[in-house]
N, C-alpha and C positions, 0 to 999 in steps of 0.2 A: 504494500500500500504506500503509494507517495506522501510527501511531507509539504505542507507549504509553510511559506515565512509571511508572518502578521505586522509587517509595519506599523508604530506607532507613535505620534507627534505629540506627546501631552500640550504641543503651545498651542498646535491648531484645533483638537480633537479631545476635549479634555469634559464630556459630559456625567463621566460616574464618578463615585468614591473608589478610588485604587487603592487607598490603605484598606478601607471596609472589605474590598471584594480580599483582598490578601488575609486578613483576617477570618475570613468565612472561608476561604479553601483552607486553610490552617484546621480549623476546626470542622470544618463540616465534612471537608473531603473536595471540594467542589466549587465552583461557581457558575453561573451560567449565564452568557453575555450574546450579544449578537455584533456582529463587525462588519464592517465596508471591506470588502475585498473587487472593489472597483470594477472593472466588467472581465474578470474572470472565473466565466463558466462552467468549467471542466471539473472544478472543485465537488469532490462527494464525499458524502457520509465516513467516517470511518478515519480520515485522513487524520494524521498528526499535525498539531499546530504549532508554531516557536514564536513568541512576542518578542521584536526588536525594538527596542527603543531607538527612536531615532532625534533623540536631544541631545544637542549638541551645546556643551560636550556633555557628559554622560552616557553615550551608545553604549545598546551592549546586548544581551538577554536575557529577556527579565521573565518569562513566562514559558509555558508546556499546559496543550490540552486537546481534546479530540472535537473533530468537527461532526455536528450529528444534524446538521441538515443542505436537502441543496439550497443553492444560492436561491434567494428570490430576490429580481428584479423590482424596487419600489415603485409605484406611482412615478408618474412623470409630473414635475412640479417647474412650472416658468421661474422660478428660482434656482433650478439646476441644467444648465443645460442636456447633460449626459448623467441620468442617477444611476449611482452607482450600487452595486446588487450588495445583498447581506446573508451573511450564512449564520446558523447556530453553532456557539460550539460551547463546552463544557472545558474549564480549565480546571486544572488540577493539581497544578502546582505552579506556584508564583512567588518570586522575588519580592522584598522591598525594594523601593525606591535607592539607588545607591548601592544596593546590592548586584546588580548586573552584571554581566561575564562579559569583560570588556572585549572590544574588536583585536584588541594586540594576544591575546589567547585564541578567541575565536580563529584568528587569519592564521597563525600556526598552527592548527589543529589543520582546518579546514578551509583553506586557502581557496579551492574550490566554489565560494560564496564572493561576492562582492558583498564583503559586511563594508564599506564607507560608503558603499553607493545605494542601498538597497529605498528605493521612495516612496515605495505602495503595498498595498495589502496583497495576497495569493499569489508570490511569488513561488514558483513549486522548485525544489529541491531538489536534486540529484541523486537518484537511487545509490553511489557510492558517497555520498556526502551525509548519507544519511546516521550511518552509525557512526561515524566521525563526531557531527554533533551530539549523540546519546552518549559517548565517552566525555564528552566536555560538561554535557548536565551534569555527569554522573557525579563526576568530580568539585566541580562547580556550582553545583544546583541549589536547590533551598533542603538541609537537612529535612529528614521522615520528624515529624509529629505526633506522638500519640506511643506510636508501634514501635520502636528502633526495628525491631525485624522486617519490617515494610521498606520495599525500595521505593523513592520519590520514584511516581508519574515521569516516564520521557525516556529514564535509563534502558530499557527492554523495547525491543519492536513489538510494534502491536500484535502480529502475530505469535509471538512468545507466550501473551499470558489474555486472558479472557476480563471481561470488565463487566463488574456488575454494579447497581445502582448503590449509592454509600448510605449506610446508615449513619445518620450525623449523629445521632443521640449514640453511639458507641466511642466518636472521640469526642464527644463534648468535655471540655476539661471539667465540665461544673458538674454534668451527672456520673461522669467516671470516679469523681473525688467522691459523691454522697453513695453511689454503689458499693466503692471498696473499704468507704466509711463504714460500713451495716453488714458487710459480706464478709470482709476481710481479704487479705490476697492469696485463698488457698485457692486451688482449682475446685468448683464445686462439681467436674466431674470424677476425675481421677485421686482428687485431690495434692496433687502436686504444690512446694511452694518452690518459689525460684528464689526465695532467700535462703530457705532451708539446703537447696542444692547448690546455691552458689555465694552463702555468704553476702557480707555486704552490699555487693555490685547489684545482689538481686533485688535487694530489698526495696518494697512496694510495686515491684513492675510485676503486670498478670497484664492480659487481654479481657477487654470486657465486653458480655456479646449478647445482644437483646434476643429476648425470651421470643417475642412476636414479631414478625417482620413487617417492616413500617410500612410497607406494601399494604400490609392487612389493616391498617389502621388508618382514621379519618386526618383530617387537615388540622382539624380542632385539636386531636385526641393529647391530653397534655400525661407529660408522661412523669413515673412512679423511678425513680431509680433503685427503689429498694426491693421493687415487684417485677418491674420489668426488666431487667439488666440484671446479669451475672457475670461470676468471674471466672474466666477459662485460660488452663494455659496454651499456649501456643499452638500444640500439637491436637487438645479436642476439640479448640474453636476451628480451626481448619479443616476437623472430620464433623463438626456440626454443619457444615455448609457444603463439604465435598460430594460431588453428585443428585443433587436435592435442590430440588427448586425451595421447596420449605425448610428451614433447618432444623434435625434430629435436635429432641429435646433433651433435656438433662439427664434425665431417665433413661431413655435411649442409648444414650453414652456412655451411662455407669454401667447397661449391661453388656454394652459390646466390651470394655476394657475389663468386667468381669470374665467374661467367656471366653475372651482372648487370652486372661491372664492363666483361668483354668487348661486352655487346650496346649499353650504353650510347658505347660509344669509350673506356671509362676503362681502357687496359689494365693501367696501375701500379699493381703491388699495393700496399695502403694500406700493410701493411707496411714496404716497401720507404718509403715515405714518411715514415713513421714514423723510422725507421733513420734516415733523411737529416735528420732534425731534429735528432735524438739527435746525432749527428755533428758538426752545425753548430755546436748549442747547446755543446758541450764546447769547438770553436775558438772560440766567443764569450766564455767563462769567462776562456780562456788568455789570450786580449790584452789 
């Protein structure tokens, strides 16, 4: 799937909040904008997007996100002579301001680009240029949120990994704090902690993974983080979602890593293992 480059002039072009939208893909996962990509048609669904800032001086890259509609053509308006078409696209990861991946990186990487010349929106990319730039995010890009085990949006070809709609109330910093306030950070499937296994470094990090999927839920529906949100470690919240449109419930989960644990010889519950560290570790404090 090809990639186009979203030119962007905050002097001339400057109608949203760019901190707000950076702050809501921060936490939500996402934002969702529509853009002038001038009368380039050819633009579909699916396509990778890279926001360049073209302020000078400041150039640079400031954004990553997927295009999910075709172009439409606006109204013709005696104030435009030639309007210019708009596509949807969902970003998903974004710079602050000042934070951009300047052109003297960019042009060593990927020389390939005319990054000081670039003027207009849906410029398309070069299918060998393309992972050139996903090395540059990679390295460059805006640190993962929420997850460390999450790679930022832009690093992987689209084809690499599937994309499903974001549950915001899962990185909400505000309902992940009140969840693992009330839950605590054990897995409540397998029970696993990642303090207990790794010490310090783990400590308070779990995934936290809603009970009902917001799919299911109204516009209104305000939500419980002590009901609806749990905490899962890494390895069951990814077999809660893995092949399921709907996600296996908690239940679910405790009895596949029972029955797994049984068929394997492993009859002790991790739990139970768990508990015996906690235990230990506390007589190891005392002496």
């Amino acid at each position: 799937m090809a990639a186009i480059i979203l030119g962007w002039n905050p002097d001339r072009w400057n109608d949203g909040d760019y901190t707000a939208a950076v702050a809501q893909c921060q936490d939500a996962g996402q934002v969702l904008d529509n853009w002038a990509v001038d009368r380039h048609l050819s633009i579909v669904p699916g396509m990778e997007s890279w926001i360049f800032l073209q302020a000078t001086p400041g150039q640079g890259l400031l954004g990553h996100g997927i295009v999910i509609s075709e172009p439409i053509a606006p109204p013709h308006s005696s104030a435009e002579a030639q309007p210019k078409a708009q596509i949807r696209i969902s970003f998903d990861a974004l710079h602050p301001l000042g934070n951009q991946v300047p052109p003297a990186i960019l042009e060593a990487v990927v020389p390939g680009v005319p990054w000081e010349h670039i003027s207009s929106s849906g410029t398309m990319v070069d299918p060998v240029d393309e992972p050139r730039i996903r090395s540059v995010w990679r390295e460059f890009g805006p640190e993962s949120v929420g997850e460390p085990t999450q790679q930022v949006p832009g690093t992987y070809p689209p084809d690499a990994v599937s994309r499903v709609d974001v549950i915001r109330y899962e990185r909400s910093p505000e309902a992940r704090r009140a969840c693992i306030a009330f839950h605590g950070t054990r897995c409540a499937a397998c029970g696993f902690s990642f303090e207990v296994a790794y010490g310090e470094i783990g400590r308070d990090f779990i995934h936290v993974h809603h009970l009902v999927p917001v799919s299911q839920l109204g516009k209104e529906y305000q939500l419980d983080p002590t009901t609806d949100l749990v905490p899962l470690c890494a390895n069951c919240h990814a077999m809660a979602h893995l092949g399921v449109s709907t996600p296996r419930t908690v239940a679910e989960l405790r009895r596949i890593v029972d029955t797994a644990g049984f068929l394997s010889g492993q009859t002790v519950d991790p739990r139970t293992l768990d508990a015996e560290r906690d235990a230990q570790r506390i007589l190891d404090q005392r002496d």
